[in-house]
C-alpha positions in Angstrom: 113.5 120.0 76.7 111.6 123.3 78.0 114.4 126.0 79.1 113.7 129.0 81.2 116.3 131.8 81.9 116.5 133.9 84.3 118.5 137.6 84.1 119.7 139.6 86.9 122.1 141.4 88.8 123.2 140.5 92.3 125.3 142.8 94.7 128.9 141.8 94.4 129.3 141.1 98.0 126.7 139.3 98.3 127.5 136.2 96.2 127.9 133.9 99.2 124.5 134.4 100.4 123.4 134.2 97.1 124.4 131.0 96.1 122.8 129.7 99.3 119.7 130.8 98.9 120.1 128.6 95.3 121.2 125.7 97.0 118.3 125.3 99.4 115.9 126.2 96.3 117.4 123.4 94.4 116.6 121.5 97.6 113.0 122.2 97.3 112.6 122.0 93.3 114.1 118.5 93.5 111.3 117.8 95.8 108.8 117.8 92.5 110.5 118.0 89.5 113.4 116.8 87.9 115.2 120.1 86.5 119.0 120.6 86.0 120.0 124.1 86.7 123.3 126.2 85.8 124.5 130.0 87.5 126.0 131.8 85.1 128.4 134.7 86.6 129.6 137.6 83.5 133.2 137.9 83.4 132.5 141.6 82.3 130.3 142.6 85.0 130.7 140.4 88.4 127.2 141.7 89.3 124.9 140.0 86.2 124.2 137.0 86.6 122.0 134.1 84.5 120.3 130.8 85.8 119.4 128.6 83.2 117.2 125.6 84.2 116.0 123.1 82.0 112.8 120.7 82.7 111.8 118.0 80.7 108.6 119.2 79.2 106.8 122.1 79.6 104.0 120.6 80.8 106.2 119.0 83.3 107.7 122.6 84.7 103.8 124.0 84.6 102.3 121.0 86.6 105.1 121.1 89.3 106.3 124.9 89.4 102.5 125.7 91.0 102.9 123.3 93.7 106.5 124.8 94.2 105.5 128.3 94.3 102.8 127.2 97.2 105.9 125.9 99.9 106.0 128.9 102.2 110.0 128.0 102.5 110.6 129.3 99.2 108.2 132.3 99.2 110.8 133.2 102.2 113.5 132.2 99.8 112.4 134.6 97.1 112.1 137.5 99.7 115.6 137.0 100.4 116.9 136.8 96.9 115.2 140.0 95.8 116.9 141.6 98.9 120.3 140.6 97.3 119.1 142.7 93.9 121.3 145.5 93.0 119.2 148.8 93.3 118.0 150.5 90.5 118.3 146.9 88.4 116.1 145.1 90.2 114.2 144.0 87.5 114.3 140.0 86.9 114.5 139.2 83.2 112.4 136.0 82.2 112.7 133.5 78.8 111.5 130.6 78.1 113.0 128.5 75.5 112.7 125.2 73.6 116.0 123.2 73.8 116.8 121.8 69.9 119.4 118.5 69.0 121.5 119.4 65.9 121.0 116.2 63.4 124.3 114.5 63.0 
């Protein structure tokens, strides 16, 4: 499994609007690629946040996330989400990862 994570911190009051904008860019995602996607919320500090999505190759995120980035809805999308960044952090932390099975 191919992983990405996402880091960053969303104004407090803003959570609402926040997972809205998630929701309908799930909508869209599902539309070309089967992905399963968590939000993860710190208990420390209510404003970071991390989305962890995972695809099921690689290649499979690459060949869809192109066709994904080209739907004008969620260029409008992204607008909106960086409009819910806190100032001064709005910096979006990428990672990609490889997901590994323990041997039993």
């Amino acid at each position: 499994m191919f992983v990405k994570v996402y880091h960053y911190h969303i104004q407090p009051e803003k959570e609402d609007a926040y997972l809205k904008i998630q929701e309908k860019a799930l909508e869209i995602y599902s539309r070309y690629v089967e992905a399963e996607t968590f939000y993860l919320q710190s208990q420390g500090d209510n404003s970071k946040w991390m989305e962890i999505t995972r695809y099921k190759s690689e290649e499979e995120y690459q060949r869809s996330i192109s066709l994904i980035n080209e739907e004008e809805e969620i260029q409008e999308l992204f607008k909106e989400f960086q409009a819910l960044l806190i100032s001064g952090k709005e910096e979006v932390a990428e990672e990609d990862f490889i997901e590994k099975k323990a041997a039993h």
